[in-house]
N, C-alpha and C positions, 0 to 999 in steps of 0.2 A: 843690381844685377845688370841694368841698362835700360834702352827704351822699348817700348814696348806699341805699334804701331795697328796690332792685330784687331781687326775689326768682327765683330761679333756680327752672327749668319743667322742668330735664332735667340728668343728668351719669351718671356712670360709677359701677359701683356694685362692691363686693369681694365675690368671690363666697368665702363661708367654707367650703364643701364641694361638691358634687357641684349647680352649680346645674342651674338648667330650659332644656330645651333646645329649647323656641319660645316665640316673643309668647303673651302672654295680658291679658288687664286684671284689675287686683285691688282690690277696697275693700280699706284701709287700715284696721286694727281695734286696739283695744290694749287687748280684751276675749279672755283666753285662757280663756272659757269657755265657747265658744259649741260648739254640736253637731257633729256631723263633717259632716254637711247644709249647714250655711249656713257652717262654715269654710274648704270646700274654694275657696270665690270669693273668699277676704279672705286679706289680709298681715298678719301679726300683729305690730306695733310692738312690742317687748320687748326689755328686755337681765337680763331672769330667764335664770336656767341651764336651768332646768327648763322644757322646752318641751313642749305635746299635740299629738300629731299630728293630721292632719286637711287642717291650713290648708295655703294654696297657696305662701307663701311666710313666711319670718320675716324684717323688717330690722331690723338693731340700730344704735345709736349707736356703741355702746363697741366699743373693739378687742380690749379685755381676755374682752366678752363669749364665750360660750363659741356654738359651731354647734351647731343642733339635730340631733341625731342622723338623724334621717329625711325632716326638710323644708329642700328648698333655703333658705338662710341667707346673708345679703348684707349687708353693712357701709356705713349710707349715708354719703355723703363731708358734712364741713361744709355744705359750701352747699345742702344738701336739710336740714336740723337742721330747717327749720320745717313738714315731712314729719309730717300729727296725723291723728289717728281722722278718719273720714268724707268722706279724700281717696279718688281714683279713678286709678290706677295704671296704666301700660303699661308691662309688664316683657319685656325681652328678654333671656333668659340665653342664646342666642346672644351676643352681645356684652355681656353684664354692665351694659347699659341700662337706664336710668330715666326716663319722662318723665311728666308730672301733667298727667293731662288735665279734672280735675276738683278744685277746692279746695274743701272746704264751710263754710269762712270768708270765700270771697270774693265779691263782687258783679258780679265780670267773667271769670264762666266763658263763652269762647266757647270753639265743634267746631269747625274746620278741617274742611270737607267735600270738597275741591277745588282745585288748584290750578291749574286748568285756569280758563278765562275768553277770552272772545271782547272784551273790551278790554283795551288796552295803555297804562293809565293813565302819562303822567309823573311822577306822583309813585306807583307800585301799592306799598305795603310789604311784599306776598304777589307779587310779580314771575310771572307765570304759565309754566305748563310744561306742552307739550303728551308729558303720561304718562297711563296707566292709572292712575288712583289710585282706582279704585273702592270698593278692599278699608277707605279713610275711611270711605267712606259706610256698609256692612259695620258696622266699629268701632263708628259713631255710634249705630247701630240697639243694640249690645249695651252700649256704655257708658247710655244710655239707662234701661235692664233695671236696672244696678249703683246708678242715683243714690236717695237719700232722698226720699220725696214732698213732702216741704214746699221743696225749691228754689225759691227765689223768682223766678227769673228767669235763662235761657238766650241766648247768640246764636250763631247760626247764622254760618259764617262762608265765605267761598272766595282767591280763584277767585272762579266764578260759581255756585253752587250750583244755578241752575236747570237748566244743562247737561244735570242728569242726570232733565229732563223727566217723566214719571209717578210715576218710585222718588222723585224728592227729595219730591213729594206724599204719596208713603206715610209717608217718614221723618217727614213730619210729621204727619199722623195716627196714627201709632204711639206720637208724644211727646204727644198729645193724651191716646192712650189709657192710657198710661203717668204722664205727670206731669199730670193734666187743669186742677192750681192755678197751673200755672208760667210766667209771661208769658215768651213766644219772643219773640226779636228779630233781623230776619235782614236780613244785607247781599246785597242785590241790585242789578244795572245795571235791572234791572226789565222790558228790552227782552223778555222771553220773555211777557210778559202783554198785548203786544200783541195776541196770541191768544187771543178774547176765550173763547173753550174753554178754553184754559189756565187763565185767571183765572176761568172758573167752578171748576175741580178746584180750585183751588185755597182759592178762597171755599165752596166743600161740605165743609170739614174744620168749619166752623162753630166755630172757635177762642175762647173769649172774651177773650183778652186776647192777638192776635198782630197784629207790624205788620212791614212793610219796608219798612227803609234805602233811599231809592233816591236817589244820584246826582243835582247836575244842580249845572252847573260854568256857566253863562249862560245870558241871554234871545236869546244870537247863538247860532243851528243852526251855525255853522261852527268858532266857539269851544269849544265843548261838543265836537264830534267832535274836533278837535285835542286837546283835552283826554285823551280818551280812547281817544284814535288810531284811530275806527273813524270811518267813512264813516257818514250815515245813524243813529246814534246817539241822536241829538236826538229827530228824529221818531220813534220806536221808544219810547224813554221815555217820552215825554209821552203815545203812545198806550198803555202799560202802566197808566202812572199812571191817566189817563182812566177804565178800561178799571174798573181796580181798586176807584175811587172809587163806578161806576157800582153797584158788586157790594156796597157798604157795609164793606170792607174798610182797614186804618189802613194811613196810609202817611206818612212821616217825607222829608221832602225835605233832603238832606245837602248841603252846600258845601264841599269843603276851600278854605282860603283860602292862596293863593301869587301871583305875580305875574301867571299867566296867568287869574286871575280874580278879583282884586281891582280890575280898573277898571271893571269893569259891572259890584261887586256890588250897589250901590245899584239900578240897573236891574234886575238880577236879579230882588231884592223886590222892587220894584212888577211884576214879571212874573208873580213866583208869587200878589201879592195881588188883581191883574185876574185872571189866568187860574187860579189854582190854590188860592183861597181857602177849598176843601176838605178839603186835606191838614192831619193832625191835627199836626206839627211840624216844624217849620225847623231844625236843626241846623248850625251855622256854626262849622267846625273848624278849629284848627289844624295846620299840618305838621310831619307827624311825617318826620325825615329819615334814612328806611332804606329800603333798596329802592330802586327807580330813582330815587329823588328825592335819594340820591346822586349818581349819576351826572347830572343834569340838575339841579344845586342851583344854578349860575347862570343855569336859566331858570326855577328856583322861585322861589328863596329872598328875600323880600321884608322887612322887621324889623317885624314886628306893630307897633312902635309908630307906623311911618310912616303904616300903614292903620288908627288908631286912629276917627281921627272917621267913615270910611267905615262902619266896623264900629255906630259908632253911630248913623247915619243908617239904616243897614240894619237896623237892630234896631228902631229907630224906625217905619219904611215898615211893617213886618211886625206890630208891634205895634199899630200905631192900624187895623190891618188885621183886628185881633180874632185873628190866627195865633199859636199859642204855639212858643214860639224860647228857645233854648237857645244858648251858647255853649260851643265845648268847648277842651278844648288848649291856655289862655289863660294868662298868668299878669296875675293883681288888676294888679299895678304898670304894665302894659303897654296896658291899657285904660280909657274917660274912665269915670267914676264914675256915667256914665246907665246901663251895663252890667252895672256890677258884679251888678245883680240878678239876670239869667239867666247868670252865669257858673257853670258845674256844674264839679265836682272829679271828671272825667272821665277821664283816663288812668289805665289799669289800673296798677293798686299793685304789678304786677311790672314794671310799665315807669317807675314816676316817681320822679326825684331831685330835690337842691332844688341852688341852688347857695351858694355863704357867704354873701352877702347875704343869703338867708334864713332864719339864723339866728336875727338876733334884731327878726322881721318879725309886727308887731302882728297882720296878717291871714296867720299862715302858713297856722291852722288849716281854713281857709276857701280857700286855696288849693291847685290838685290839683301845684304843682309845673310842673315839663317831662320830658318823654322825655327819657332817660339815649343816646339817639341824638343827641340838639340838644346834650348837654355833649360830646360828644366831636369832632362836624364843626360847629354854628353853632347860637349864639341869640344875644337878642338887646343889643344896647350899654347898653339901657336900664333892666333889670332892679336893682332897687333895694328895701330894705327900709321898710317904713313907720313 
């Protein structure tokens, strides 16, 4: 079917002795000389016999390895092998649990803040769930504490992240005060900024380098709510955006592209280029197919090449519009070659595989692949090497 590159986020871990018996988060170290002070927060990567105590957790590769006599000691399984110093860890020895909430190799570390949301997107990939999940938001605050200062870049992610109204404002003042070099990027419906109070708390963190994602599926208020199954949606964004703009803060206007909004994308652009020729980017996505957009793939799922000249026409509108625009989720062979320049290698590298075709594909290096979800239910007939 192809390769297959997708990096595993979480699995089951062998506990070699008497493991820990609640969550905690661990930097991942494979430095076994560090103080009993800064070791008791770190996991200490090793398959030396000889272990110092101190540290919070030991994970080894080998099975031959020996258990540290005094610190819980866990066997990680194959598919964590790529498990290195200066990852950020949620261990639950409860259940002999692993999951990586931080890679400090990679360029698409998002938090899960939420999975709560007041839309019901058709295609959501985070499907929302009316729970208490507060104790994320909690997590975010302390994973925060654990990360390196030089992280180049975070997103924020939900749900709706703004739900949680003044806290989700602190959480981000605190990543201010915490990481102050590291550009945030946070997915929002944006509709909470209609509150032009909000959007000042929000504009008084005085960020230098933060922006929101926000949503907007057409220049039809009726398509846009369908979209995202909420009444009234449309107006609420646009006054967010407004709101935001007013306050000098960045704001990124996102498109997934699927059937129910690829025939006013061209419209679309010329909507954001009259009325919204402010926002500092356009982001024109691909569909990733998990989450509802399973379940409603025959009123998604469209074959990118069929909307190819749309996509270019639209890139076009945006672009002699002086707006900068990005394409994301694409693959080179499925798009005209006026594109290829804004097309970005966007799908995070634990989500992207390639298929046989791209093998022996002159532009592989240059292309981000597809979601290892599109090779399992649908892509697209047209996919080809150069």
């Amino acid at each position: 079917m192809g390769e297959s590159f997708m990096l595993k986020l979480y699995g089951q871990l062998t506990a070699l002795n008497e493991g820990m018996l609640s969550r905690r988060l661990l930097s991942v170290t494979d430095d076994s000389a560090l103080p009993p002070s800064d070791a008791s927060t770190m996991a200490l990567l090793t398959d030396e016999d000889k272990v110092p105590s101190g540290y919070g957790a030991v994970f080894r590769r080998q099975e031959s390895a020996k258990a540290a006599q005094s610190t819980p000691t866990y066997l990680l399984p194959p598919s964590l092998a790529h498990v290195a110093s200066g990852d950020i860890v949620r261990l639950d020895g409860d259940r002999n649990s692993i999951r990586i909430l931080f890679r400090k190799e990679s360029n698409h570390n998002a938090i899960l803040l939420t999975e709560r949301c007041n839309h019901y997107c058709l295609m959501c990939s985070q499907p929302p769930k009316e729970v208490d999940d507060s104790w994320l938001l909690s997590e975010a605050h302390e994973l925060i504490k654990l990360m390196p200062p030089d992280v180049f870049e975070l997103m924020y992610t939900g749900g709706e992240p703004t739900l949680y109204g003044d806290v989700f404002i602190g959480l981000l003042q605190h990543t201010k005060d915490v990481l102050p070099n590291t550009i945030i990027h946070i997915l929002s419906n944006g509709r909470a900024f209609k509150d032009i109070a909000y959007a000042r708390k929000y504009a008084a963190i005085r960020h230098p380098d933060m922006m929101l994602g926000i949503p907007l599926y057409s220049d039809d208020p009726v398509r846009h709510d369908y979209v995202v199954q909420a009444k009234g949606a449309f107006s609420e964004t646009i006054a967010g955006i407004l709101n935001l703009k007013s306050l000098h803060q960045q704001v990124e206007i996102r498109i997934v592209l699927h059937k129910q909004t690829i025939g006013r994308l061209v419209q679309l652009a010329e909507f954001i280029a009259r009325n919204l020729l402010f926002v500092d980017h356009v982001a024109l996505m691909g569909l990733e197919i998990t989450g509802f957009t399973r379940a409603n793939l025959d009123e998604l799922w469209i074959d990118p090449y069929d909307y190819k000249d749309s996509l270019s026409e639209a890139v076009r509108v945006l672009e002699v519009a002086g707006l900068r625009v990005s394409v994301y989720n694409h693959q080179l062979c499925l798009v005209n070659r006026d594109v290829e320049h804004v097309c970005l290698k966007s799908i995070s590298d634990w989500k992207a595989e390639y298929m046989d075709e791209c093998r022996t594909c002159s532009k592989r290096s240059c292309c981000g692949g597809l979601f290892s979800s599109s090779k399992e239910h649908k892509f697209s007939a047209h996919i080809h090497a150069f």
